[in-house]
C-alpha atoms as a printed R data frame, in Angstrom:
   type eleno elety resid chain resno      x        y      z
1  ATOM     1    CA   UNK     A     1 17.610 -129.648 76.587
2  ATOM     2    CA   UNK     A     2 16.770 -129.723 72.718
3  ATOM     3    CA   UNK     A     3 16.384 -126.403 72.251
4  ATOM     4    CA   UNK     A     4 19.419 -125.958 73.985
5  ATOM     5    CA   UNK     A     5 21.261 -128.225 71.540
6  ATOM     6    CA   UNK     A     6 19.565 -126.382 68.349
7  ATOM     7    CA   UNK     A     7 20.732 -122.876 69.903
8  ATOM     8    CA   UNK     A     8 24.268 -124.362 70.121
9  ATOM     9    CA   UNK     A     9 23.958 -125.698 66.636
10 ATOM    10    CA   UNK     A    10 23.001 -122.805 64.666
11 ATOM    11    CA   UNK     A    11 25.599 -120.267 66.772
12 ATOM    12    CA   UNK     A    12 28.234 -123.322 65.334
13 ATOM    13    CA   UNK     A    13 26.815 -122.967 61.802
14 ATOM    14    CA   UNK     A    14 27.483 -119.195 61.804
15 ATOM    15    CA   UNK     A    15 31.283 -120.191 62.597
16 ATOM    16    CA   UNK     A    16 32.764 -118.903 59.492
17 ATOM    17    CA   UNK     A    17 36.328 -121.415 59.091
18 ATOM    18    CA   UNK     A    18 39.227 -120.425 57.399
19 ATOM    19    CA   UNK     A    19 42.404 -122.296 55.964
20 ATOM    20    CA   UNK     A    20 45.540 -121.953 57.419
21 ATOM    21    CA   UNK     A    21 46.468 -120.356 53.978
22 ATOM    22    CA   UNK     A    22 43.937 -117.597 54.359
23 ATOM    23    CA   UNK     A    23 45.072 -117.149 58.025
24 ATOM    24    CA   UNK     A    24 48.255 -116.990 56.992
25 ATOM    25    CA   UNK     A    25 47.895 -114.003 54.123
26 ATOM    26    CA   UNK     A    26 45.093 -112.028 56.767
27 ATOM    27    CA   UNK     A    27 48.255 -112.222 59.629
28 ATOM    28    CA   UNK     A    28 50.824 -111.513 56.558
29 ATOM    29    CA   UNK     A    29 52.822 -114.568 57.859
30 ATOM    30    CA   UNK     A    30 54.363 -117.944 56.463
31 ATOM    31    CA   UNK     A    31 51.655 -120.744 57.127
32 ATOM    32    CA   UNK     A    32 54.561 -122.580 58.789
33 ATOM    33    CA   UNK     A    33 54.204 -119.720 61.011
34 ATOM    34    CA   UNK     A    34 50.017 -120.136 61.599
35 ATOM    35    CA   UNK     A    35 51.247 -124.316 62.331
36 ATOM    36    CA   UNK     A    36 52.620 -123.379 64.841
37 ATOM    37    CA   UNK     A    37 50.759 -121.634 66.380
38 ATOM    38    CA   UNK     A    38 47.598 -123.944 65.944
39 ATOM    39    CA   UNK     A    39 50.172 -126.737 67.614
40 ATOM    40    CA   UNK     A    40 51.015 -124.413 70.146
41 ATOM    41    CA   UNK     A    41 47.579 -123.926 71.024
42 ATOM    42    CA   UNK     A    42 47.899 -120.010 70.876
43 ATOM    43    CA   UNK     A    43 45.305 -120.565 68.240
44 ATOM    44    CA   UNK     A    44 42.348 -122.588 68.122
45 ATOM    45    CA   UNK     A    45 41.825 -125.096 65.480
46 ATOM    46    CA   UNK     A    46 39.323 -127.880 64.132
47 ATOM    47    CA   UNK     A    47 41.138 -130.862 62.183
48 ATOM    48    CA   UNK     A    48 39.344 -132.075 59.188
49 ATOM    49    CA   UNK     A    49 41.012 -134.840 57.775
50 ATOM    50    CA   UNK     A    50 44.630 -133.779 57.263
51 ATOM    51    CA   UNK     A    51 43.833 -130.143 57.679
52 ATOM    52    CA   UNK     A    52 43.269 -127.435 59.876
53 ATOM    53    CA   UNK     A    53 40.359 -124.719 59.776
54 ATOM    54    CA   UNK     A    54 40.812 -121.834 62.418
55 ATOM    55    CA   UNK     A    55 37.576 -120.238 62.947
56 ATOM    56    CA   UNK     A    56 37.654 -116.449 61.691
57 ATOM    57    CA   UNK     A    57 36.936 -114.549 65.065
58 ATOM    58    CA   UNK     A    58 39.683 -116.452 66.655
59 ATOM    59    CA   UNK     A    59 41.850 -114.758 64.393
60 ATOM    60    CA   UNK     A    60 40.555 -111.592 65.215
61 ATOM    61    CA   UNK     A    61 40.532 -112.455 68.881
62 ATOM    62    CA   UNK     A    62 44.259 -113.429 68.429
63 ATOM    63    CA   UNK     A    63 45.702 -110.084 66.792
64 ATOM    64    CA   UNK     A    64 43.543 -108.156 69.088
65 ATOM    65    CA   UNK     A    65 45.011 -109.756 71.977
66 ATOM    66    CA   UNK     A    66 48.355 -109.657 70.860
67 ATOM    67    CA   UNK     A    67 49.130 -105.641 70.150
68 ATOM    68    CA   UNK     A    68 51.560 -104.335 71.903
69 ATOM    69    CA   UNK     A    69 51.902 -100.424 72.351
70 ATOM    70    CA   UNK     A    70 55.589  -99.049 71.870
71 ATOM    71    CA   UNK     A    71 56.850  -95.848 73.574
């Protein structure tokens, strides 16, 4: 089981977190707009303190997911 908890604990430590400011300018969005969606739980978030970090490949998991092809 230790090695199982070290393997989970350096995948976590290549997590690369952003702010919700940064996820805000990458989406070109208000940061009101990233809130919400971090309290919607369309995207996942840590809390530190007072803050939110949303790790970077749930961003790109997020716009990914969310194209929509027009006619």
């Amino acid at each position: 089981m230790a090695g199982k908890d070290r393997a989970a604990g350096a995948a976590l430590g290549e997590v690369r977190f952003l702010t919700v400011a940064e996820v805000a300018s990458i989406m070109r969005v208000s940061k009101m707009t990233v809130y919400r969606l971090v309290h919607n739980g369309d995207l996942p978030a840590v809390r530190v303190g007072r803050s939110f970090r949303v790790p970077e490949q749930a961003v790109h998991d997020y716009l990914r997911d969310s194209f929509v092809e027009t006619a």
